[in-house]
C-alpha positions in Angstrom: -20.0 -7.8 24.4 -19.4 -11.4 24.5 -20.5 -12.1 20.9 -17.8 -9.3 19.9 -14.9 -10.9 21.9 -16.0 -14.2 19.8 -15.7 -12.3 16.9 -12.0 -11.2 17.8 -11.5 -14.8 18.6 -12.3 -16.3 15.4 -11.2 -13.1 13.2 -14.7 -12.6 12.1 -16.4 -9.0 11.1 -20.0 -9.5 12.3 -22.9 -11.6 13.5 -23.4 -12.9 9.9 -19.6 -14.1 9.4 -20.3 -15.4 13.0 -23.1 -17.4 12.0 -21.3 -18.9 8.9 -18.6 -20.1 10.7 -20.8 -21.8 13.6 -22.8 -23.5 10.0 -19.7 -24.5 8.7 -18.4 -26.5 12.3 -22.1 -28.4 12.6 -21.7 -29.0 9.0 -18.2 -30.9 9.5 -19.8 -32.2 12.5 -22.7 -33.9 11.0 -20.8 -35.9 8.2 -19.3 -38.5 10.1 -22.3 -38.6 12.4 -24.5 -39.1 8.6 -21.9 -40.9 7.1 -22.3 -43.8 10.4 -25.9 -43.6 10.3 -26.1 -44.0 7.6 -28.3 -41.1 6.3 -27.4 -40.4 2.2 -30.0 -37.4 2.0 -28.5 -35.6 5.4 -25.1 -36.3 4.2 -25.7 -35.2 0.9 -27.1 -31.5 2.9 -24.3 -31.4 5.4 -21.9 -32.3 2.5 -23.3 -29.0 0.4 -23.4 -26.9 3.1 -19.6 -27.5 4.1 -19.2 -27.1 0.3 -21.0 -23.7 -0.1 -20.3 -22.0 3.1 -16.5 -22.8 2.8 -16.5 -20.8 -0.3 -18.5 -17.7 1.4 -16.0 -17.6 4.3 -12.7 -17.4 2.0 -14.5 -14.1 0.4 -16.0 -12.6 3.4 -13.9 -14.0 6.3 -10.2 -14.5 4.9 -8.5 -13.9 8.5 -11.0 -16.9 9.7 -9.7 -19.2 7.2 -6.1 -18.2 7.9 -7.0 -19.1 11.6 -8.1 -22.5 10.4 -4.6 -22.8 8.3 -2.7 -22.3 11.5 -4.1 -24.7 13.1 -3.6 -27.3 10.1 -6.9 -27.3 9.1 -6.3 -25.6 6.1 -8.7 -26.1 2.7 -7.0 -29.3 1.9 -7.5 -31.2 4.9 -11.6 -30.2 5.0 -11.6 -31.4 1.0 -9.8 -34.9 2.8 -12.5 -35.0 5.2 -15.4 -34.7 3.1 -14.0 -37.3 0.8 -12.8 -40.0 3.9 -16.7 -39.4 4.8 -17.8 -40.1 1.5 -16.0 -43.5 1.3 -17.5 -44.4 4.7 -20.8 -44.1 3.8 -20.4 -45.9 1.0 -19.1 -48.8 2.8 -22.3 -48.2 5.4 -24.3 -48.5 2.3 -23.3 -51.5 1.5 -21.4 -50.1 -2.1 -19.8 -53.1 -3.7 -16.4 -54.0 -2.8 -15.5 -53.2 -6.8 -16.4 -49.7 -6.6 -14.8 -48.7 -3.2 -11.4 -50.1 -4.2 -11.6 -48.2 -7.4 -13.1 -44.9 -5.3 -10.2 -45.0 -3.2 -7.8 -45.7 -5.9 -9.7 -42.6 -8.1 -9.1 -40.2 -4.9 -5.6 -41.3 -4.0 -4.6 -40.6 -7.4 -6.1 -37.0 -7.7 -4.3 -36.1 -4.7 -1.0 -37.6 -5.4 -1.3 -35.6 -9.1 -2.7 -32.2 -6.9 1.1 -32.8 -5.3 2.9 -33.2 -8.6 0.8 -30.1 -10.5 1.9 -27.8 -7.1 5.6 -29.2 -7.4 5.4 -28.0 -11.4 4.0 -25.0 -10.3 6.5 -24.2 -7.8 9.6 -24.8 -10.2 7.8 -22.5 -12.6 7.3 -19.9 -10.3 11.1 -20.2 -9.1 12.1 -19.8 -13.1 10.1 -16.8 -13.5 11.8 -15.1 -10.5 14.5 -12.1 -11.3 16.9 -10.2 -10.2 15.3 -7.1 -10.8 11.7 -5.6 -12.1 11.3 -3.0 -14.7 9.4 -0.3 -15.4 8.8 2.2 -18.2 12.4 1.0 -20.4 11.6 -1.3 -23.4 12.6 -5.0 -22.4 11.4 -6.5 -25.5 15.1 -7.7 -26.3 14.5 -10.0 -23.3 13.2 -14.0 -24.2 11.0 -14.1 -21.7 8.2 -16.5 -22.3 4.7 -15.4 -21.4 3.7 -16.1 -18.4 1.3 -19.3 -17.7 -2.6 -18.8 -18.3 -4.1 -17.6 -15.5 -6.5 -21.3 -15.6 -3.1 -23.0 -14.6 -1.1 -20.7 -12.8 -3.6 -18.4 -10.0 -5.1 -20.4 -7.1 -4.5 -23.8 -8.8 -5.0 -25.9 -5.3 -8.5 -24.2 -5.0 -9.0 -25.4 -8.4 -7.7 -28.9 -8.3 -9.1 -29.3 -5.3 -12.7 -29.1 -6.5 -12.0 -31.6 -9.7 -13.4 -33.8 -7.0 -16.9 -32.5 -7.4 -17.3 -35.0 -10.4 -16.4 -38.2 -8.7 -18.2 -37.3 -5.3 -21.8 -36.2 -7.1 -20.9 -39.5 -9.2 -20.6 -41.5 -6.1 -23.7 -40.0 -4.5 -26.0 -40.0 -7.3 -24.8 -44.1 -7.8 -25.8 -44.4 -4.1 -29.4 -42.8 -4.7 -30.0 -44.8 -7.6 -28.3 -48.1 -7.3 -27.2 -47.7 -11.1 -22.7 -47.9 -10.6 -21.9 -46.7 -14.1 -22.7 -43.0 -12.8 -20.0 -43.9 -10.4 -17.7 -44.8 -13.0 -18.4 -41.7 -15.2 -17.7 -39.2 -12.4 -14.2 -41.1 -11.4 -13.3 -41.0 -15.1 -14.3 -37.1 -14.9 -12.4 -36.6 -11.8 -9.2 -38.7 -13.2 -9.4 -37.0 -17.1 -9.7 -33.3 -15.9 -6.7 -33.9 -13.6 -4.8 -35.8 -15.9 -4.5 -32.8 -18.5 -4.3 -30.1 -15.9 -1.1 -31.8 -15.4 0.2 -32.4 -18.7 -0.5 -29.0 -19.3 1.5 -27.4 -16.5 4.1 -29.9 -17.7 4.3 -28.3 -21.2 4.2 -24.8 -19.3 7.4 -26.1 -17.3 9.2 -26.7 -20.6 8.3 -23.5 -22.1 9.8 -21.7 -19.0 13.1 -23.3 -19.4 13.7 -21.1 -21.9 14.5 -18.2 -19.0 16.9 -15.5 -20.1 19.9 -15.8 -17.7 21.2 -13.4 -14.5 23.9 -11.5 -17.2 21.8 -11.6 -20.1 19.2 -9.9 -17.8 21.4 -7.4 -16.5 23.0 -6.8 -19.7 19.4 -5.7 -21.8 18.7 -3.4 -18.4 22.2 -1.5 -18.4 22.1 -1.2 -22.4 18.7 0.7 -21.7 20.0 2.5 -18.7 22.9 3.7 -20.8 20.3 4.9 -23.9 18.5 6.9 -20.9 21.7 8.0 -19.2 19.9 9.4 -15.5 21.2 12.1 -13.6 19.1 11.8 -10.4 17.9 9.0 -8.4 15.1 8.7 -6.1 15.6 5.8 -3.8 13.8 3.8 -1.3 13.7 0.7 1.0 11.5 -0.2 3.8 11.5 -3.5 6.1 7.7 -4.0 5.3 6.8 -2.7 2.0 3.0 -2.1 1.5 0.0 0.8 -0.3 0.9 2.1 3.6 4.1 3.4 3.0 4.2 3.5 -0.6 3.3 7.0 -0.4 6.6 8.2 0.6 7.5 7.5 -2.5 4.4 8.7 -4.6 4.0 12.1 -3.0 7.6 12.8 -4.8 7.0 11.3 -8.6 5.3 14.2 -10.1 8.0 16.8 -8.5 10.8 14.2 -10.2 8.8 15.0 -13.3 9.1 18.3 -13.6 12.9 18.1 -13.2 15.5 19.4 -15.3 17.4 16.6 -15.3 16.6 12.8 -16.1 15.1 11.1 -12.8 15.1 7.5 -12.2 13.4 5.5 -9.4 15.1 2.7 -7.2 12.9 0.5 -5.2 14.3 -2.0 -2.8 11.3 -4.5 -2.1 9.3 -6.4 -5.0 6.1 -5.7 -3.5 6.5 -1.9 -3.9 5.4 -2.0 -7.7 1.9 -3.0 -7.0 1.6 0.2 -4.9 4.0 2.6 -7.1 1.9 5.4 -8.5 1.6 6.8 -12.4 4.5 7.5 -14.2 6.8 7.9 -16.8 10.0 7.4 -15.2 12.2 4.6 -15.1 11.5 2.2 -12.4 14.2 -0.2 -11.2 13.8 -3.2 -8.3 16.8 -4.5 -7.0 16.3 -6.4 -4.1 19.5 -7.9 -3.5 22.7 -5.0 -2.8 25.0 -7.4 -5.0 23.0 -6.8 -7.8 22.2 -3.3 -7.2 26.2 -3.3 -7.7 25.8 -4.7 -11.1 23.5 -1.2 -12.3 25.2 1.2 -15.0 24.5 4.3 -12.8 27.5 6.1 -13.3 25.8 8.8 -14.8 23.5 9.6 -11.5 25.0 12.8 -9.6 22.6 13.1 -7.0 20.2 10.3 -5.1 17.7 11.2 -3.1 16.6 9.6 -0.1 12.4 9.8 1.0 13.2 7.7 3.8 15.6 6.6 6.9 16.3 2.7 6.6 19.3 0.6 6.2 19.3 -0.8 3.0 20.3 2.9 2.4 23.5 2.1 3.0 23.9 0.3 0.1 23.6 3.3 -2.0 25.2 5.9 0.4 28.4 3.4 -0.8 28.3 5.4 -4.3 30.9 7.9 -3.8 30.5 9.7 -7.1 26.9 10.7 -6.1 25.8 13.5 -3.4 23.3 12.0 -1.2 20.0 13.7 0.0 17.9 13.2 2.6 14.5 14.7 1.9 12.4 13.0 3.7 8.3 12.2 3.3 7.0 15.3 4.8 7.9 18.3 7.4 6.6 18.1 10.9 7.7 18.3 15.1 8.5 14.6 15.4 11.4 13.1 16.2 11.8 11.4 13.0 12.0 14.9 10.8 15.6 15.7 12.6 16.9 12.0 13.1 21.0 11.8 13.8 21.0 9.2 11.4 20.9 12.1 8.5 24.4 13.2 9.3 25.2 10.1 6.7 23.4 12.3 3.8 25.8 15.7 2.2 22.4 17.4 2.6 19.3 18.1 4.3 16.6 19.1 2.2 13.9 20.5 4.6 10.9 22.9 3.2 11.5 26.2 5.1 13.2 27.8 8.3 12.0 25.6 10.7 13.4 22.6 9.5 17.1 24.1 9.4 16.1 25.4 13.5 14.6 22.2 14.0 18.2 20.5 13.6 20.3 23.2 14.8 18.3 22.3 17.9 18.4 19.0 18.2 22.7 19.2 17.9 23.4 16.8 15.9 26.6 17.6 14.8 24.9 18.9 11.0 26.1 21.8 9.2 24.0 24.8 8.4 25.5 25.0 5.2 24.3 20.7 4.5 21.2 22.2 5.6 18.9 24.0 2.3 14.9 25.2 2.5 13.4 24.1 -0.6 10.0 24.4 -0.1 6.9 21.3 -0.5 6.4 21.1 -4.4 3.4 18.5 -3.5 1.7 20.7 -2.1 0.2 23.2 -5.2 -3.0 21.2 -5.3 -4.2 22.6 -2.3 -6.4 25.4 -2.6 -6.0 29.0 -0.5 -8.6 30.1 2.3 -9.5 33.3 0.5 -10.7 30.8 -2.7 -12.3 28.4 -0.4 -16.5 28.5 -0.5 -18.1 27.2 3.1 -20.5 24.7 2.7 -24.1 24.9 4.7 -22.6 23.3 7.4 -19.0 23.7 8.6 -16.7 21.0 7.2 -14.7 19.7 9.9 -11.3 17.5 8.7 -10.0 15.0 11.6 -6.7 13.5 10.9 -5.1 12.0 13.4 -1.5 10.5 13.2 -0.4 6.7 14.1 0.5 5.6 17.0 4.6 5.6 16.0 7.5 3.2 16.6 7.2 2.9 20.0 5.6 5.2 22.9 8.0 8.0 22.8 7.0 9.3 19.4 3.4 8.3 20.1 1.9 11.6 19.4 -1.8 9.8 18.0 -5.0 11.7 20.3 -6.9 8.5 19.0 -6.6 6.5 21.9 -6.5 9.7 25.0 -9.8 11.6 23.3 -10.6 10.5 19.4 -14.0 9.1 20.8 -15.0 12.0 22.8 -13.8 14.5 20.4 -16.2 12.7 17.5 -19.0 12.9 20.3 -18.5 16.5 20.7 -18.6 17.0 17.4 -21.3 15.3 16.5 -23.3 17.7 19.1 -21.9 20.8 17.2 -24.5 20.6 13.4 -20.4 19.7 11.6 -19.9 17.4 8.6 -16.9 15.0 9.6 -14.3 14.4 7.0 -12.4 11.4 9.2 -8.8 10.0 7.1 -6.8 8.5 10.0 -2.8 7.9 9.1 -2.7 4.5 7.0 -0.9 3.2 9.8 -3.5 3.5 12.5 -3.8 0.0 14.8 -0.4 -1.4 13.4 1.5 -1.3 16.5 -1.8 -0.6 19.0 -4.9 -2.1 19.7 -6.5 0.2 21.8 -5.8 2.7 18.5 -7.6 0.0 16.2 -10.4 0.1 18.9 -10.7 3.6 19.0 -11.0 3.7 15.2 -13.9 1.2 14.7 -15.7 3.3 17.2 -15.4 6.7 15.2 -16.5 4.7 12.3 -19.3 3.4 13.6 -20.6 6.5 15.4 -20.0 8.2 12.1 -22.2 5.7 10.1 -24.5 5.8 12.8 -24.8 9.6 12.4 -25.1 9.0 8.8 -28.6 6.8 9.0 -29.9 9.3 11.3 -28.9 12.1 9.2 -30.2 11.5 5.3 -30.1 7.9 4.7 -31.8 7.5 1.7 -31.0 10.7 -0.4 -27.8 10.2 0.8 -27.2 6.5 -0.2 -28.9 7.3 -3.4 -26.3 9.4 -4.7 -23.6 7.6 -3.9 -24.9 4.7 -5.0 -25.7 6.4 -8.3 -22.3 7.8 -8.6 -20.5 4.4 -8.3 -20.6 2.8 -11.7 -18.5 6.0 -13.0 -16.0 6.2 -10.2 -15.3 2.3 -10.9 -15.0 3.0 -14.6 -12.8 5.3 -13.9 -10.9 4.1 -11.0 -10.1 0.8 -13.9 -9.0 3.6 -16.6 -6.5 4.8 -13.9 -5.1 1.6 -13.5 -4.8 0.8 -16.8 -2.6 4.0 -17.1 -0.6 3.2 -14.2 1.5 1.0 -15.6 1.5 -1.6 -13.3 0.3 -5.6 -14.3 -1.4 -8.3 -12.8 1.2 -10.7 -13.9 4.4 -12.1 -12.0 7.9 -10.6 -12.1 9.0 -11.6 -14.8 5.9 -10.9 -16.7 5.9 -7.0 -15.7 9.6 -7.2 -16.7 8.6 -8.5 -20.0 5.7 -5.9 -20.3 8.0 -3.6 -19.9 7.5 -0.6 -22.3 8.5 3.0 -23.0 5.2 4.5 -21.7 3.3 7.6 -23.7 4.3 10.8 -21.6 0.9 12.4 -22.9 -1.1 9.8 -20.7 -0.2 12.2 -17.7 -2.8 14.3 -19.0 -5.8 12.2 -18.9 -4.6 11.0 -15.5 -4.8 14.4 -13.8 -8.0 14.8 -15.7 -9.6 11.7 -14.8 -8.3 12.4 -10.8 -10.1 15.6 -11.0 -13.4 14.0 -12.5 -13.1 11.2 -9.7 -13.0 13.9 -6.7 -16.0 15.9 -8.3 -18.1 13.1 -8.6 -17.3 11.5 -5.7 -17.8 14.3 -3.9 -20.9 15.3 -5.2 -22.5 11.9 -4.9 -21.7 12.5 -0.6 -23.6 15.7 -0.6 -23.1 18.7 2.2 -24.4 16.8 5.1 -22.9 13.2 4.9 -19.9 12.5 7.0 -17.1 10.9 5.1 -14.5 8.1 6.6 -11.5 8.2 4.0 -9.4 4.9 3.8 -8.2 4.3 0.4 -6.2 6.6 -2.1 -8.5 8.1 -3.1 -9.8 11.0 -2.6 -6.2 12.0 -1.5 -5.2 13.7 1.4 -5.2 17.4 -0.1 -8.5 17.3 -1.7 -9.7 16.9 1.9 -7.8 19.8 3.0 -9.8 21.7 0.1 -13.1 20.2 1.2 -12.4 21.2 4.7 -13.5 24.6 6.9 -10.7 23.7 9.8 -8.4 20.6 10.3 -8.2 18.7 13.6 -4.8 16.8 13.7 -1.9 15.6 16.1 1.9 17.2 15.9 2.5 15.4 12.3 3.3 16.5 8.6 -0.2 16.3 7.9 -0.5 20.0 9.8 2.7 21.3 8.3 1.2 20.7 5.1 -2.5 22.2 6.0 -0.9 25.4 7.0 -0.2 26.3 2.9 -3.8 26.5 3.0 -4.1 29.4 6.1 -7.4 27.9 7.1 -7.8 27.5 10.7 -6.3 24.6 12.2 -6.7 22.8 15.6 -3.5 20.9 17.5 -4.9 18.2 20.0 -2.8 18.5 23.8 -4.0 15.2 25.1 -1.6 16.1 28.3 -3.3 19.3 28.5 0.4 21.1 28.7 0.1 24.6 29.8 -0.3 26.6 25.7 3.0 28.5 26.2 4.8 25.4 27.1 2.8 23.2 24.2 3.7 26.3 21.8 7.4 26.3 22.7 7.5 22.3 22.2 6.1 22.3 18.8 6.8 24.7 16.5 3.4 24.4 14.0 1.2 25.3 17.4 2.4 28.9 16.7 -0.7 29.7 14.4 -3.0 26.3 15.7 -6.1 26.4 18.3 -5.2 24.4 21.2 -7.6 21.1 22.4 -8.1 19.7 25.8 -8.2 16.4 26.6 -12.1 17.3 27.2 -12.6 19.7 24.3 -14.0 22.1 26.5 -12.8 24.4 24.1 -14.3 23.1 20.8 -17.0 24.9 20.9 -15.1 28.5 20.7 -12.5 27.0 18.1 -15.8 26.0 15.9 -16.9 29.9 15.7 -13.5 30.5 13.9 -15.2 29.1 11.1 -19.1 30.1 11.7 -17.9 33.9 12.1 -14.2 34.3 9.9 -14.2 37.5 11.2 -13.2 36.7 15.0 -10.7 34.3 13.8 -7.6 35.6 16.3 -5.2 33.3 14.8 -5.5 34.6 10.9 -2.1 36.7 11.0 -0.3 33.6 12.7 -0.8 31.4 10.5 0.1 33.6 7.4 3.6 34.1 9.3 3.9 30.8 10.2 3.4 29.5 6.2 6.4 31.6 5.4 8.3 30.1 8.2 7.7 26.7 8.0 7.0 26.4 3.8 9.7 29.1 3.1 8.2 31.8 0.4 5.5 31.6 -1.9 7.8 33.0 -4.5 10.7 31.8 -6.4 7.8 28.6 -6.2 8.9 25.5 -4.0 9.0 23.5 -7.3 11.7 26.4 -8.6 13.9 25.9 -5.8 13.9 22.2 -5.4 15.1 22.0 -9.2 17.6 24.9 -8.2 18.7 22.6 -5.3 18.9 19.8 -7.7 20.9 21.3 -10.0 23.3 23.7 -8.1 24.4 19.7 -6.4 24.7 18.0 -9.3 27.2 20.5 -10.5 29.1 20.7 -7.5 29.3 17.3 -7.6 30.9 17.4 -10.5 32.8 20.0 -10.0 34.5 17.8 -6.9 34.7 15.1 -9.2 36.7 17.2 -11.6 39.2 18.8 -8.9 39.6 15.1 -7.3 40.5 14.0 -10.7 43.4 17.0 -11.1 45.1 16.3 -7.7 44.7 12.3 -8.7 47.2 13.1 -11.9 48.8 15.6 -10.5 49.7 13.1 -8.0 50.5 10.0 -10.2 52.5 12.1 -12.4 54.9 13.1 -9.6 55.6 9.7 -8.9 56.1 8.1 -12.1 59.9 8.4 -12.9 60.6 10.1 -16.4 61.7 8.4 -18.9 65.5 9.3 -20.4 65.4 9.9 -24.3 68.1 8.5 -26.1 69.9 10.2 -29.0 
């Protein structure tokens, strides 16, 4: 217990991390107490050690070395104290006078060049930044010089930091041997390589002057947007963009697709594009609302909104567009009927539950802003009827987060997620465990709760089939990685800086949309073949994706969230957890997807009768339920939900227009009225 707390202390993941950072604080220790001994041979250890182990902890232990930033002992100052060391036991050795004047001359000069190179760098980086980031329209026109090589421009402190290696080993070996010249060569390294590191970022700083300016920029985007001419936006913001939330917007891209009319995106925060999925459509970053002003979208009728937040604002403004809420998934929280979305003309929900679900809540919305559209996303997931059980049952827990705050917290992670593994493990189940990407960001005893399923699950894993198990897996990982690099490659997205990605920018191949379905579908076979039918599974990244679990799965176990709204297309058995242990009819009343779910105790007591749901189909009680509550929740299977979201799309669009028009009439009807006619002379 204690060694774990000290782990949570120092921000380290295990004993070994532990033991690294205790090797790296006697290293530090022992160099002045070498350095005054003087001892060259233990100095020349402790000074390797410090050296080595530093490196290890930045790779294995990054939140460590952050720990040691904030408390301003960051990698520069350890570099400063190896050096200061140095030059004292060279004095302790007696080093002539000669050498230690030019030593300290050599080192004062690397780092007074390390602080010109990172001022260089800086103003380079502030040239390259943009008003906006492109993707998918051909910004070739632009001038933008190529960004710096990667030598210069990525982690260039780490780098010039260790130019020092050459005058320190110089030092030492002069110390071992008594010969100075090898002292002299290693300070001539040192000063050289620095030297022309700088001069070349200095030639990098001239090239960049060269920047295309704010109205040239926005001038080569709006002549591209006008070629394109887009009909319908999608458009997001969020405070605290990252992969985590990033999904609200992928889950929509291939539904924009498939639309009728031309779709562009509109992202809000920089960082989004590192997390924005494959695609063909345009992509626009605006971070600033003044120059989301300067856009030629006059042609967009309808914008679409994934998300509540108030950067919205700044498009709601646009009063020849109709504005859409559709949000990022159907469910019983609080957030799926928010007063907020009385700011939107409609509602966009995906079937009769979501119009009750407002009409409840009295918000002042019209039925008629109100229209069922269905969940294009979800066609991927396979039926129950053309699912084949494994030997094993197949048991899918996905909890939600914890929410905003503690009235929305609807997570069973932190009242029963331990016990509820536990009983499962007891039952002969595979676990498929994909938390919400969320999980731990607001609470801790959530992120505690978490590392304990994993654990139990990997423990389960060793006792289960550890080395057939690992072996296919393990034999499967050099083609998910190959192609796991081909899908990035065809997402579009580059490693460079803004303005780089801007000038990469390119009219992508539609056809690539082909091999990227195909090479997803490749990834989940192999992947899960390579896991076999007994391994349990703890899903964190991308991939595999939320709905190939629900087609792995016999029965999901899940908390009031989207994620069951979306399981029910697949009429499998589901299971809602009551962590209050609400009386069923009071629980079923509250929550509108319990009305085809198994209900869970706080004690999963009844876990055990749920399971034979799926061990004996046949005495599933809840089969008709669920096949009434799709139609009610999803809306029909037929025209198809991707039908009548274009329908939806469309039928605005034109009565947008159609306002437009009519506003336009009574304008000069208006302005004629007024205007005095003119008197023709004869």
């Amino acid at each position: 217990m204690m060694i774990r707390r000290l782990c949570g202390v120092l921000r380290v993941r295990g004993v070994v991390d532990l033991l690294l950072v205790l090797v790296l604080g006697i290293g530090f220790v022992a160099l002045p107490v070498f350095a005054l001994l003087p001892s060259l041979w233990g100095f020349l250890a402790a000074a390797a050690v410090t050296y080595v182990v530093d490196e290890v902890l930045h790779v294995r232990a990054p939140s460590f070395v952050r720990r040691l930033a904030a408390l301003h002992l960051d990698r520069t100052m350890r570099f400063a104290v190896r050096t200061v060391m140095l030059l004292a036991l060279a004095s302790r050795r007696d080093a002539p006078d000669g050498v230690l004047v030019i030593a300290l001359a050599v080192f004062s000069a690397h780092f007074a060049m390390m602080m010109l190179y990172t001022a260089v760098h800086h103003a380079i980086r502030r040239r390259r930044v943009l008003p906006l980031l492109v993707r998918n329209l051909d910004m070739s026109g632009l001038p933008i010089p190529q960004q710096p090589p990667a030598v210069l421009y990525r982690r260039h402190v780490r780098k010039l930091l260790h130019l020092d290696m050459a005058a320190h080993l110089g030092l030492l070996a002069a110390l071992i041997g008594g010969t100075w010249e090898l002292a002299y060569a290693g300070f001539a390294l040192t000063v050289g390589v620095t030297v022309t590191a700088v001069l070349a970022v200095l030639d990098q700083y001239r090239r960049v002057r060269r920047m295309p300016a704010r109205d040239e920029v926005f001038a080569e985007v709006n002549r591209r947007l006008d070629a394109y001419r887009p009909e319908v936006a999608l458009y997001f913001s969020f405070a605290s963009v990252s992969r985590d939330f990033m999904y609200q917007v992928n889950m929509w891209i291939e539904t924009l697709e498939q639309l009728d009319m031309r779709p562009v995106i509109i992202l809000r925060e920089s960082a989004s594009f590192r997390h924005l999925s494959r695609t063909w459509i345009p992509v626009i970053c605006v971070p600033k609302a003044d120059d989301l002003a300067e856009l030629e979208l006059s042609g967009v009728r309808v914008v679409l909104y994934p998300g509540n937040a108030g950067k919205n604002v700044h498009m709601l403004r646009v009063a020849e567009a109709k504005h859409v809420f559709i949000g990022h998934g159907d469910s019983d929280k609080l957030a799926s009927s928010n007063r907020v979305s009385k700011v939107y003309d409609e509602i966009w929900v995906a079937g009769r539950a979501g119009r009750d679900r407002y009409q409840r809540v009295r918000h002042a919305i019209s039925d008629s802003a109100i229209v069922e559209v269905g969940r294009p996303q979800l066609s991927p997931i396979n039926l129950h009827a053309e699912h084949i059980p494994g030997p094993v049952p197949v048991v899918l827990y996905a909890p939600t987060w914890e929410g905003w705050s503690d009235d929305d917290c609807h997570t069973s992670l932190i009242p029963m997620g331990v016990h509820l593994i536990e009983k499962l493990l007891t039952e002969d189940v595979r676990i498929i465990y994909k938390p919400h990407p969320l999980t731990g960001k607001r609470s801790a005893e959530a992120a505690a709760a978490d590392k304990t399923i994993r654990e139990l699950l990997r423990i389960d894993n060793e006792r289960r089939a550890p080395t057939l198990a690992a072996a296919a897996a393990l034999a499967a990982r050099p083609r998910l990685e190959a192609i796991e690099a081909r899908l990035d490659e065809l997402s579009g997205r580059h490693g460079g800086d803004d303005a780089e990605q801007l000038r990469e920018a390119r009219v992508p191949d539609r056809t690539g949309a082909t091999e990227w379905q195909e090479l997803r579908a490749e990834w989940h076979r192999i992947f899960w073949e390579g896991q076999g039918a007994l391994r349990h599974n703890v899903i964190l990244k991308q991939l595999p994706n939320l709905y190939d679990c629900f087609n792995q799965a016999d029965i999901l176990i899940s908390d009031v969230s989207s994620v069951v709204a979306d399981f029910v297309a697949s009429l499998k058995p589901y299971v809602l957890t009551n962590a209050l242990d609400l009386p069923d009819d009071e629980f079923r009343a509250s929550y509108t997807t319990a009305g085809g779910a198994y209900l869970l105790d706080r004690e999963c007591t009844r876990l055990p009768e749920i399971l034979d749901s799926v061990r004996a189909p046949r005495t599933d009680p809840m089969v008709l339920d669920r096949r009434v509550l799709k139609d009610y929740v999803l809306g029909p299977d037929r025209p198809t939900s991707m039908e009548r979201f274009n329908s939806a799309v469309n039928a605005l669009a034109a009565k947008g227009q159609a306002e437009q028009g009519e506003t336009a009439i009574e304008t000069y009807t208006e302005v004629s009225a007024t205007t005095p006619q003119r008197t023709m002379l004869g």
